[in-house]
Each structure stands twice: as C-alpha cells, then as structure tokens.
N, C-alpha and C positions, 0 to 999 in steps of 0.2 A: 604608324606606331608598330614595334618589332613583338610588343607583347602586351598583351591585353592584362592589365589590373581591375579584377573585379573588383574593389575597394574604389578605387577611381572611377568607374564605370559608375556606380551608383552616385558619386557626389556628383557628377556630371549629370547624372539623371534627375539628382536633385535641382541642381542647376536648373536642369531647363524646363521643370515641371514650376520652379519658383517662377521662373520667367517667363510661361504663358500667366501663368493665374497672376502677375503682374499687371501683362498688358491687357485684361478683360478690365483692370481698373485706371490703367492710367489711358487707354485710348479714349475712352468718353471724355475724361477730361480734356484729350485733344481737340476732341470733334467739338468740345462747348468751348474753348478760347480760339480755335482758328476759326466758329463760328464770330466770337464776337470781331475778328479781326475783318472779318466778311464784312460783318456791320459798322465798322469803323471805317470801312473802306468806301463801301455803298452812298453814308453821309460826305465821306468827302471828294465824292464826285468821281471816286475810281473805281466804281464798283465791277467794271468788267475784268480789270485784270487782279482785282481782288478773289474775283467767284472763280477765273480758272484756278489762280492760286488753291485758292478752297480746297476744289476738285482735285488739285495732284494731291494734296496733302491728304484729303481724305481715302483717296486709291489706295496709296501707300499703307494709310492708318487700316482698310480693308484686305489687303495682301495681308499684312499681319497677325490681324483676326484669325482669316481665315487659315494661317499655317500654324496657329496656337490653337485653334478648334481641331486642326487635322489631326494637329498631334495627341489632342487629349482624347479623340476618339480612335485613334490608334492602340491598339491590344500594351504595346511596348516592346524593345526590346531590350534583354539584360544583358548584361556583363560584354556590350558590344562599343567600345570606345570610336569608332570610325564612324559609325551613324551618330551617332548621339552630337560628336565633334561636329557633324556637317551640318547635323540640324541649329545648332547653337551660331553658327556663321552665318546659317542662311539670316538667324533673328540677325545678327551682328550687319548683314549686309543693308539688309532691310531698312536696319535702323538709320545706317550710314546717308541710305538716300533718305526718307525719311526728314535728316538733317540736313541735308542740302536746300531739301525743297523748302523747311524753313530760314534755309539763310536767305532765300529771295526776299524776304521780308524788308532787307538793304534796298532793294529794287522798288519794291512800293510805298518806300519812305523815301524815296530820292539819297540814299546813303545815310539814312538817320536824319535828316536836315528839315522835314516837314514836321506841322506842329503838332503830328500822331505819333514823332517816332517813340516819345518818353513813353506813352503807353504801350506799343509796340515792344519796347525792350523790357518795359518789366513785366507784359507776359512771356517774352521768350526766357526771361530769369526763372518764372515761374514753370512754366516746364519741364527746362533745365534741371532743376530742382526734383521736380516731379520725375522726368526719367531715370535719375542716379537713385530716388527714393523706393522707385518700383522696380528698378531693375537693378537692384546691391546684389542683388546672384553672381550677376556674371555683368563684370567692370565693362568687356570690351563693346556691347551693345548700348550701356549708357554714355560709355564714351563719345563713340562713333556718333551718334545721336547730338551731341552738345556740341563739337568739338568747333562743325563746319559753320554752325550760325553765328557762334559767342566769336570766335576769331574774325570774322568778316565783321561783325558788328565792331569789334573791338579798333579793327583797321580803318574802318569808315571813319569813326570817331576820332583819330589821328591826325586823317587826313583833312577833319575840320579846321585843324589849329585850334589855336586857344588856351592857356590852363585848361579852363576849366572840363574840356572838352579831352585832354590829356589824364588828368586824374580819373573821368569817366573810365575813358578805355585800359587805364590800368585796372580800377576799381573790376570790369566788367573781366580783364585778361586773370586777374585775384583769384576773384569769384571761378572763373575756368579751374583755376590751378584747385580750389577748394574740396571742386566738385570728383575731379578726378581723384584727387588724394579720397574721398571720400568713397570715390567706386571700390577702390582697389582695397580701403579699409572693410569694409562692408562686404567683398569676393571673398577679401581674404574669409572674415568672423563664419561668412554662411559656411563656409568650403571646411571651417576647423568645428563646427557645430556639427555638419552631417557628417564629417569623418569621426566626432565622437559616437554621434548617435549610431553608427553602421556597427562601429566597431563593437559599442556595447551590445546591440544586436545579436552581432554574430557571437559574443562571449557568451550571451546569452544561450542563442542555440547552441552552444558546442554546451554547457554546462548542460540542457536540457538533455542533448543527446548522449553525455558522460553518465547524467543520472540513468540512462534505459540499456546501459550496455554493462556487461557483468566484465569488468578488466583481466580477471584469471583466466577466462576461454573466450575472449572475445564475442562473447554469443550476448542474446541479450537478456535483460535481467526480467524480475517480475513486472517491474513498471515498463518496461519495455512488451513485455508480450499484451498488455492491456492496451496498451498504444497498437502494436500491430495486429491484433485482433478484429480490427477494426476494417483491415483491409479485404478480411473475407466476407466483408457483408454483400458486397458487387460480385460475390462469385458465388458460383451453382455448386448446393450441397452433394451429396451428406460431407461433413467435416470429423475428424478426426482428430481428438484428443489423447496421447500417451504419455501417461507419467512413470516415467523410470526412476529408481532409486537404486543405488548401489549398496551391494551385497559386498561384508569385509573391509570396506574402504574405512572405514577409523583406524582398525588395524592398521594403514598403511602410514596413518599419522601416527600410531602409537609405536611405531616399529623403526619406520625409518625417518620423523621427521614432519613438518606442515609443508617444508620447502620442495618437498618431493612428493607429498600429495598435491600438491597446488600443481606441479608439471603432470601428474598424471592425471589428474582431472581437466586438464587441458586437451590433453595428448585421448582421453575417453573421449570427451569434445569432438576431435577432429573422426573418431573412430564412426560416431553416430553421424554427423554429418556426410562421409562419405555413402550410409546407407539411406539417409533420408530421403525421400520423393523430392522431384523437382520444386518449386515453388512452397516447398514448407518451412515452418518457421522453429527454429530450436532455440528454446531459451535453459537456462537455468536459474531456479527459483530459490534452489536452497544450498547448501554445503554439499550432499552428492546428490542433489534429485535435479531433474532436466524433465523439462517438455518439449514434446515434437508434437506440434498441430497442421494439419495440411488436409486440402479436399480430398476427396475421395472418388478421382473418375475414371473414366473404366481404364486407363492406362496406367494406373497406378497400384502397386501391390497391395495383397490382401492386409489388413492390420494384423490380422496374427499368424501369417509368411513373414511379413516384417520384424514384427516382436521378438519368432523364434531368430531370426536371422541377426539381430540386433543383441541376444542374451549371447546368441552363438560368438560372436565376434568382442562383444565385451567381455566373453570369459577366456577367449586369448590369453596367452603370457603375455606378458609387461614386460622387458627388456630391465635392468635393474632392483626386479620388482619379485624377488625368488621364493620367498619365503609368505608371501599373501596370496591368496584366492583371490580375484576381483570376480564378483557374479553382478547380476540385476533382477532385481522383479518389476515388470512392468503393470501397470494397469491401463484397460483401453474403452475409449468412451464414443458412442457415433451417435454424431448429432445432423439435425436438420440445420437447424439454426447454430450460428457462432456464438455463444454465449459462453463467457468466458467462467462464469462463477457457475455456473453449471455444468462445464464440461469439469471443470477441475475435481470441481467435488465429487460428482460421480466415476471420475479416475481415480481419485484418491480412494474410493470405497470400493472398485474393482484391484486396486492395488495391496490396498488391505486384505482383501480376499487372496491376490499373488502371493503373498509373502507367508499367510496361513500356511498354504501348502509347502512352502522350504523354499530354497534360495533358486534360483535361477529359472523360477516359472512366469505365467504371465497371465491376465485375467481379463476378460468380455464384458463390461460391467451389462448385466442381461435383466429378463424379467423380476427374478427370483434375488436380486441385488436392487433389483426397482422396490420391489416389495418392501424388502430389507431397509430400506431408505424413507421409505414413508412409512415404516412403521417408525423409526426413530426418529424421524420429523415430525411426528403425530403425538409421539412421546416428550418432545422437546416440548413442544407445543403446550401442551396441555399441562405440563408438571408444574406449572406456579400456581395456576387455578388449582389444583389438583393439595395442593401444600395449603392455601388457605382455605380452599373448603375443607378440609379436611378430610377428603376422598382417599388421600393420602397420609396414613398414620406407623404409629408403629406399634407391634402387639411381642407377643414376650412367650417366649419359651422356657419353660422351666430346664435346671439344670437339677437333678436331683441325689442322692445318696443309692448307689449301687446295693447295698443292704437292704435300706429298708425303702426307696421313693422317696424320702423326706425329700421337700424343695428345700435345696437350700441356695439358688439365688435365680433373677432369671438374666435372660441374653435379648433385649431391644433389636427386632425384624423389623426391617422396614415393610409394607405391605400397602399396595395398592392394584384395583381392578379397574383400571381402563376400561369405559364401555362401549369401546371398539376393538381393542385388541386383548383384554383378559386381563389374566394376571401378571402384572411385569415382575419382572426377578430383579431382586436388591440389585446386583452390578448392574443391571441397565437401570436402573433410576440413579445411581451415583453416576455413571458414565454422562446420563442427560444433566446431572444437574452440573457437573464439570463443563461440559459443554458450554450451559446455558449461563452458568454464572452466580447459580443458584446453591450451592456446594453449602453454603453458610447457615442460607436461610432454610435449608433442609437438616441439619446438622442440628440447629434451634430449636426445629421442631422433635426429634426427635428427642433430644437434650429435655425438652417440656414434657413430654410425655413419661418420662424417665422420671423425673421430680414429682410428677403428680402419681406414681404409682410407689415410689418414696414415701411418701406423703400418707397415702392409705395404710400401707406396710406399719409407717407409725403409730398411726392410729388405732392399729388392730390390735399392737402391741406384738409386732413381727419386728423389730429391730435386727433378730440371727439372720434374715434375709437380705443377699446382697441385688442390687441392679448393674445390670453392668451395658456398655452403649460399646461401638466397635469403631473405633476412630486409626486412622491411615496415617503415617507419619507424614507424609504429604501435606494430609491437612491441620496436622500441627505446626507445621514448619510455617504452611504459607498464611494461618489465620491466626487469632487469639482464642482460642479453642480454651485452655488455660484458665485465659479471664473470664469465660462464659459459666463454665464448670465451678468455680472456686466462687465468682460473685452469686450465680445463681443458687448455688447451695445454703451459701449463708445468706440471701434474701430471703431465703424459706425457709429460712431453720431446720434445716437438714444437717443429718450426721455426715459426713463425708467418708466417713468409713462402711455405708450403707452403699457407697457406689462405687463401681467398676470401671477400668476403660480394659475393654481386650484390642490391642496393637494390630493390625497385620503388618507381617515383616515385609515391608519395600524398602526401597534403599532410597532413603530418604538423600536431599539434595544437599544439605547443609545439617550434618549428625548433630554439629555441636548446639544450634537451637533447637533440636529435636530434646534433646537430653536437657537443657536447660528448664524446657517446659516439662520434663516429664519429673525432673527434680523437683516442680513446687508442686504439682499435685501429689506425689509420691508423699511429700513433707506434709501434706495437708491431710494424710491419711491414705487417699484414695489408692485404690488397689489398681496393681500395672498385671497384668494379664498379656502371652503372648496370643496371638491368636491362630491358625491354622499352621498347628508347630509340624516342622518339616518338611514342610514346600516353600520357605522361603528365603531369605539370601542370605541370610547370618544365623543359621538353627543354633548351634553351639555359642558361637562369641555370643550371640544374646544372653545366653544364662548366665554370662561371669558378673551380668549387671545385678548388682543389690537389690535396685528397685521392682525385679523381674519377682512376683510371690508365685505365679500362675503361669502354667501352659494348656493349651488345650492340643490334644492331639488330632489331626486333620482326620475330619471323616473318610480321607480315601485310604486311612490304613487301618480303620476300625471297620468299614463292611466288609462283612464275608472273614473276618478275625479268626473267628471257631474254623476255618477251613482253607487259613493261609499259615506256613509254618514261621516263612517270612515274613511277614507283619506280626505274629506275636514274637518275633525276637526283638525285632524294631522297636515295638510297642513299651515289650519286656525293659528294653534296654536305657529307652525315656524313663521309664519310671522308676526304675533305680537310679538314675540319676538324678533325678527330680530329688526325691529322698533323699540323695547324699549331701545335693546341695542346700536342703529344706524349700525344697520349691513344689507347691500341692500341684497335682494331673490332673487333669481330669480329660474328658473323652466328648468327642463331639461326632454324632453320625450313627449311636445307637438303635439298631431297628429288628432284630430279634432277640431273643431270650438265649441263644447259643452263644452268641455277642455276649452279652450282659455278662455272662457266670464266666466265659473264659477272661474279659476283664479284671473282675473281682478277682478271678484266681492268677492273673498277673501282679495285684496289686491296687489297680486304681482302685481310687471310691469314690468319685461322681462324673456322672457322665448327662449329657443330655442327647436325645433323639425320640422318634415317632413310635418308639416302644413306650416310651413314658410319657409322650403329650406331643403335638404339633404346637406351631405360636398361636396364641390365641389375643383378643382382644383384652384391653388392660381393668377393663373391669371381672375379668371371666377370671385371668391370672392374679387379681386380688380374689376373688372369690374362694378359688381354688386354698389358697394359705389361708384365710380365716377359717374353713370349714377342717384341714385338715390340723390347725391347732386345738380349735372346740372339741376332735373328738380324743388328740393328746390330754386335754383337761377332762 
C-alpha cells in the first residue's frame, strides 16, 4: 500500500481484534463436533483414520489459538496497514487449511455414501454456519473455511446420481452461496459500524481538543491549561506561575477596532512565546491576560530577568498601532507543587499588587502577600458566622449641626473585631462579602439594624432624626435593595422619610436601572444623599439629578481645611453650589475645632467626624438623642 490511512488502519484493527475474540468461541465448538465425528467414527469401525483426522483438525484449530492469543498479548500496532493486513491472511490462510482438512470428511464417508454421511453433513452445515457467524468481521477467513468442504461435499453428491441426491447438492451449493453472501454482508456492516464509531471518536477528540485551544493566538485556553497542568506532575519542581495582563489594550479596541486588537493580541502571543523557557506552557485565560507556567531549573532564567525582559519587549511599538501604549503588569508565583488554583490565585494577588504600583511593573507574590492572603481567607472565612452571630453589626455616627452639635441624623458603620486579626475596616468586609456572595445578606443586616434604631428614634419621640445606610450603585443595580428598603419599612411602620441612603459615586453597569430604583425610593420619601462627593466619576452631572437633596464632602478635602487654601476654595465652591441648586452639604471627616469654625464660616452646617463622636454602638447612639432632647425640654 503506497499510503497508510489511519482511519482504515483501525477498522482493520478492529477486524482482527473481532476475529481472535471470535475464534476463542467458535474453536471449542470445533473441538466438541469434530470430537463427536471421532465418536461416530470409533462406532463404526474407522476409528483410526477418524482420530488422525481428529488430530489434523485439531493442530490447525491449536495454530489458530495460539496466533489469536499472540496477538492479543501483543502491545499492538497503530495506524500500521501492512502488519495488521498480514496478520488477518495469516487467520485467512489458516482457515483455508483448516477447511481442507474438513473436506476429508468425503474420504471418511466413502464420498457421502455410508449411512454416517447425513450426520456428517449436517454438522459440517453447522459449522459452516458457525464460522460465517463468528467470523462476519472479515468475509475472507470465513470464506476460505467453507468454501473447500461444502464444494466437495456438493460434488460428491452429484456424482451419486439420483434426484434426490441432485436437489441435495444444489440445496447444499444454495446454502454456500447464502453463507458467503452473508460473509460479505456482515464485513461490509462491521467495517461501516467501526468507520462510524472511529470517526465519531476522532470528532470527538478534535471537539475536545477545539474546546482547550484559544482560536485568536492559537495558545491554549483556560480548560486547556488545567489539562496541561497535569503534565508537570512527573516533573521536578519548583514551578512557576506568571500572570500577565496588558496595560492600554482596550484602548486598542476602542481606537482602532476588535479586528485589530484580535491581530495584536495574536502577534503579543507570538512576542511572549518567543521569550518563554523551553518546555513551558502559555495559555490565555482571558481578553488580554496569558499565563506562562514552566519549571524552574537551573538552566532556566530567573522569573523576574524574565518578567523585566518580557514588560521590556511587550512595550515595543506595534507596527500599525501609533497612537496606543501597549504595557504589562506581571504577577509571579513559585511553587513546589503544580497546583493550578493555587498558583493562579496567588498570581493574581501578586499581580494585583503589579499593577498598584503603575503600569509596566511586575510583582513576587512573597511572605508579606502570604500574609496578605490569609488574612483575607480568614476573613472570608469567618464573615457569615461573624453576620449571624452577630460579631458583626453596625453602630452609627452621628452627623450633627456645626452651631450647636445638635444630632441631626446618624451614618450606619459597619463594624467588626476579628479575634485574630482586629478590627477590619468597612471596605475589606464589603470586598469579603462580594467575594463570598454574601453582599445581600450583609446589606440585610445592616438594613435591620437601621430599622431598629428607627424604631427607638420613634419611640422617644425623635422623628427630626434621620438614618441613613451607604449603598453602591453596583448593588442597586445587581440586587432588590428597593424592595428590601420599601417592604421593610412599611412592615414596621416606619416613616420612610426617617431614612437615608448616601450613594457612592461608581459607575454603575446599567445607569438606567440604577435610576429606576432610585426613582421609587426617592418617590417613597427617602432621601438620596451623594456620598464621598468629589472623588468620584460624575461629581457635577450627579447634581443635575432632582432626586440628588444631599452631598457629603469627602474627608480628604476637609482634614487640615483651616490650613489648606485649596481645599477651602473647593469646599467654598460645593457649597455654593449646593445652595444654588437647594441641595443641603454637609461635611464628613471633622476632627479639630480649626476644621469645624472654618467650615461654618464657608457655609456648611452639619458635618460629622471624631471632634463630635466616633461610631458607636445603636443603643449608645439612641441614648445619646433621648438625653440630649430631655435637656432641650
């Protein structure tokens, strides 16, 4: 054959793998009817030239064996058509004699003519039968097998004369023709059976291997580097995890196009592959993030000679590309072991740490990011127990009147002390509870704590006092924050003009459900407050909103106020605006008496900070308004 078809190669392998596990079942059944033909022989007085008979047929039937046992303890070979061919010939030869030595059977009937031959022929029918039945793989061995006895049988029976003896040996020449037609029926079905099954096979692998490969850089994808991760286990550590992300590359979509970022994150592709270590593996996981994993041994460069040499070379010009910066921040992780969710994550958190420092650096993930890591796992950890026990609450800062201290509303702290790691600050318990999934059920509680300090305000006959809770457009957008606020107020007969929400300005993903929600609680009374006005993404278009009664000015332009000229012009300049548009300031970050009187003498009149109270617990901050109304009465 001039060329080898692996496709053909297997069906042929199937072939003759059907055609030993065949003959393990049709040779016994030879050896128990050429036994009884022994025995039929023995009785009638020819038992010698019956038992050699025996013996050839059985030799044969043991050659056979024994090259279907060779072969199935044979390793194998694939995609090799010249072996596999010679081996299926050698069954085909085999068989050939095989059926020779059963046409002697002519010979030990006298030509069919003694009064055994009817038993005689209808076991050789029945084997006949039995070899086409165990051997429908492959036609030519069953052929070969029938072809030499039925024909001599068929002749013999000729040459008796007679009808009756004529219709025999057509009946029997019939039966021939049946048998083969059936071979060849039966080669064909196996032969189009394993061409499906191979073929679905291979569709199979190629789909499996299409899912692990990323088509824009040919590299491979996330599911692929978990598959190949796999192959560092056989090999001697340390391992080496780098997660790159590129610096500027949206611009390159927003500037020139997806079709031209999609070539240049190809063409970055081939940039890092050119500096990769031998035997490493490059995937990309995301839109511009890639990992390079590879060992670490002694002839391989340092990770961060690599790194720098790798920012070096990805912040090259681009050839069509004039107007973008392409940079990278790497993060770099060294492991013992290959563990893929562990090297990533701790990339990802040395990469985080990269990109802190500006664009084109590159980070170690080290002790002091170990640390960093299990304090934030320890925090994950713990923050649900931490929510229902209640370990975890919120206490309340007053916001009060710059004239006189009067409170007039407080601000909902989250607050919790770790008894391993202290006090955690608001952003890292929203950070853990985003994480964790927990975002809601934190949100709830602090929403309850808010109502129950509502609730005593009532009671006291403080209704002038508002509450106010600090909610993210983010998690307006993504939850029913809305319906928790609105149902839970009127489950408790609460004023809704007694509550707050202060906004901080992100840039929400979808404005217009942001504003849908904020139009029924706004309609429901509740007050819309911005919250750390000035540092965030829309200071001004915010106040064109109606809904907008409140700003609060960020504490980092209120410390040190008395002794910045630019921050009281800043300041200055809020709050005449505020005032034009009828929108109340107030000030957050108060913490000396210098503060305080150059405030007033800008204009505001309430501010909250550690000159007029820290957060306290929600019984202390009721406390605090019942006592100072008793001494108003």
């Amino acid at each position: 054959m001039e060329k080898e078809d692996p496709l053909e190669a297997r069906i042929l392998q199937d072939q003759l793998a059907d055609l030993r596990a065949g003959l393990f079942v049709s040779m016994p059944i030879s050896i128990v009817l050429s036994g009884l033909i022994l025995t039929v022989q023995a009785l009638s007085g020819n038992g010698l030239a019956g038992a050699a008979w025996f013996s050839v047929v059985n030799a044969i039937n043991a050659a056979r064996l024994a090259l279907a046992r060779h072969q199935l303890k044979e390793p194998g070979v694939q995609d090799d058509l010249t072996r596999v061919w010679l081996r299926l010939r050698w069954f085909g030869r085999l068989a050939l004699l095989a059926g020779f030595t059963w046409s002697f059977l002519a010979v030990l009937t006298a030509g069919y003519t003694t009064s055994q031959a009817s038993l005689h022929l209808i076991i050789l029918a029945g084997i006949s039968a039995g070899a086409v039945t165990y051997g429908s793989s492959y036609a030519a061995a069953a052929i070969c097998f029938i072809t030499p006895p039925l024909l001599i049988a068929a002749a013999c029976l000729l040459t008796k004369g007679a009808p009756e003896n004529y219709i025999l040996a057509f009946a029997v020449l019939l039966f021939e023709g049946g048998l083969v037609r059936s071979s060849f029926v039966g080669q064909a079905r196996f032969r189009d059976a394993s061409r499906l099954r191979h073929q679905a096979e291979r569709l199979a692998a190629e789909m499996e291997r299409n899912s692990r490969e990323d088509h824009l850089t040919a590299l491979l994808n996330r599911r692929g580097l978990e598959h190949a991760i796999d192959q560092f286990e056989n090999t001697d550590g340390p391992f080496v995890a780098m997660l790159i992300d590129l610096d500027g590359f949206k611009s390159v979509n927003d500037t020139y196009g997806h079709r031209t970022g999609d070539e240049l994150l190809a063409r970055i592709a081939r940039r890092i592959e050119e500096e990769a270590p031998e035997g490493s593996t490059l995937v990309r996981i995301g839109g511009d993030e890639f990992v390079l994993v590879f060992s670490s041994r002694k002839n391989s460069p340092s990770p961060t000679n690599l790194a720098s040499n790798l920012i070096a070379k990805l912040a090259r010009p681009y050839p069509g590309i004039a107007s973008v910066r392409i940079g990278a921040s790497i993060g770099i992780y060294l492991a013992e072991n290959p563990g893929l969710t562990e090297m990533l994550l701790r990339a990802d958190i040395a990469l985080y740490t990269a990109k802190r420092r500006g664009r084109n650096e590159f980070c170690l993930f080290d002790a002091e990011l170990a640390r960093e890591l299990q304090r934030r796992q320890s925090i994950e950890r713990d923050l649900h127990s931490a929510i229902t026990m209640r370990s975890l609450v919120a206490w309340f800062q007053p916001i009060v009147r710059l004239e006189t201290e009067a409170v007039v509303s407080f601000e909902a702290l989250l607050r919790w002390s770790h008894p391993l790691h202290g006090p955690i600050s608001p952003p890292e318990i929203m950070t853990a509870a985003r994480e964790t999934g927990m975002l809601q059920l934190l949100t709830q509680t602090v929403f309850a704590d808010c109502c129950a300090l509502i609730e005593g305000l009532v009671k006291a006959d403080r209704r002038d006092v508002r509450v106010a809770m600090n909610v993210s457009p983010c998690e307006l957008e993504a939850g029913d924050i809305d319906e928790m606020i609105l149902n839970g107020l009127a489950a408790k007969d609460l004023p809704a003009t007694m509550f707050d929400i202060e906004i901080t300005e992100e840039a929400p993903v979808d404005p217009d459900r942001v504003d849908e929600k904020l139009a029924r609680l706004s309609h429901a009374g509740i007050s819309i407050a911005l919250d750390d006005f000035g540092t965030g993404f829309s200071t001004l278009a915010s106040l064109k909103d109606s809904r907008i009664r409140k700003v609060k000015i960020d504490q980092g332009f209120v410390r040190g106020l008395a002794k910045s000229r630019e921050n009281r012009l800043l300041v200055k300049a809020v709050i005449d605006l505020g005032r034009t548009l009828g929108i109340e300031v107030m000030a957050e970050g108060v913490e000396t008496e210098a503060d305080r009187q150059t405030l007033y003498k800008l204009g505001c009149r309430t501010a909250q900070g550690f000159l007029f109270s820290k957060a306290v617990p929600l019984h202390l901050a009721l406390d605090s308004v019942v006592k100072e109304h008793a001494k108003e009465l």
